[in-house]
N, C-alpha and C positions, 0 to 999 in steps of 0.2 A: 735807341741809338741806331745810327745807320755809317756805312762805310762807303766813302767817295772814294773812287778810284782814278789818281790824274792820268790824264791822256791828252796826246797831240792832234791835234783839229789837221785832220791832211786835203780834207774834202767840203766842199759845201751846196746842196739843192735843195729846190723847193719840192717838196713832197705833199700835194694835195692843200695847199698852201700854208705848209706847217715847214718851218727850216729845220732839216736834218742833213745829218755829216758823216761821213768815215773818220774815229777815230782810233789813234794808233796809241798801243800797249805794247811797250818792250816789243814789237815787230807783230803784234796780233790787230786786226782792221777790226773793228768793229760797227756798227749802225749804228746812231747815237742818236735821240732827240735834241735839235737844241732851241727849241719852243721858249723853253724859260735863260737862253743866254742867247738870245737873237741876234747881238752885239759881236759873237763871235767872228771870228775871221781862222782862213786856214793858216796857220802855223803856232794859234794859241795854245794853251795850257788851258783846258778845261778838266773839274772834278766831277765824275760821269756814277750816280748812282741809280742802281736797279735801267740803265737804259736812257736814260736822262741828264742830259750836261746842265749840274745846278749849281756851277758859277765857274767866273773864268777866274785861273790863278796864274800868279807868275813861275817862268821857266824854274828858277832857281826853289819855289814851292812845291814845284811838281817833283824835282829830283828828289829833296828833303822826302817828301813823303813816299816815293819808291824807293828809296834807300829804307827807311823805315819798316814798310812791310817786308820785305826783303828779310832786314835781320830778324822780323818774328817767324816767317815763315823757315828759318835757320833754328831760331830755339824750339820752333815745334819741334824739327827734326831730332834734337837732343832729348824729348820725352821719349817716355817709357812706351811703349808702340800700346801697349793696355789703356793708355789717359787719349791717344789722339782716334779719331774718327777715321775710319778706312776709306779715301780716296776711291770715287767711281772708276773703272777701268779706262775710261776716256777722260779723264781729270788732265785739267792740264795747268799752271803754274796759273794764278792772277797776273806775277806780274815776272816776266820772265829775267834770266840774268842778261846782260849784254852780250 
């Protein structure tokens, strides 16, 4: 199983002649491959796993699904601090609040 993370295409160039983009997470930029969604254009919704945009979604999919993580990363907060994993000291949210 793997987890796609959506993000906003803000950027688009050619890199060695591979398309790659800056995209944006709740206000974080990231580098993104987007080799296997060439199609993209900057202001898409693309789902970005391990580094990789492997496909593009609609705006209203992208919310749905950070809404979503959102509320798990809230019921983690509700476990017992013994069942959750200790965050690295540089850890910073996947997907941040507005």
């Amino acid at each position: 199983m793997c987890l796609g993370i959506p993000g906003k295409v803000v950027e688009i160039r050619q890199q060695d002649d591979v398309p790659m983009g800056k995209v944006e997470f709740g206000g974080i930029l990231k580098e993104v491959c987007l080799a296997y969604t060439p199609e993209a254009r900057v202001g898409d919704y693309v789902l970005v796993h391990v580094g990789f945009a492997i496909s593009i979604i609609d705006e209203a999919e992208a919310h749905e699904t950070m809404n979503f993580l959102r509320e798990i990363e809230a019921e983690m907060s509700n476990l017992p601090q013994s069942d959750v994993a200790k965050p690295q000291a540089d850890f910073q949210p996947l997907i941040p609040n507005p």
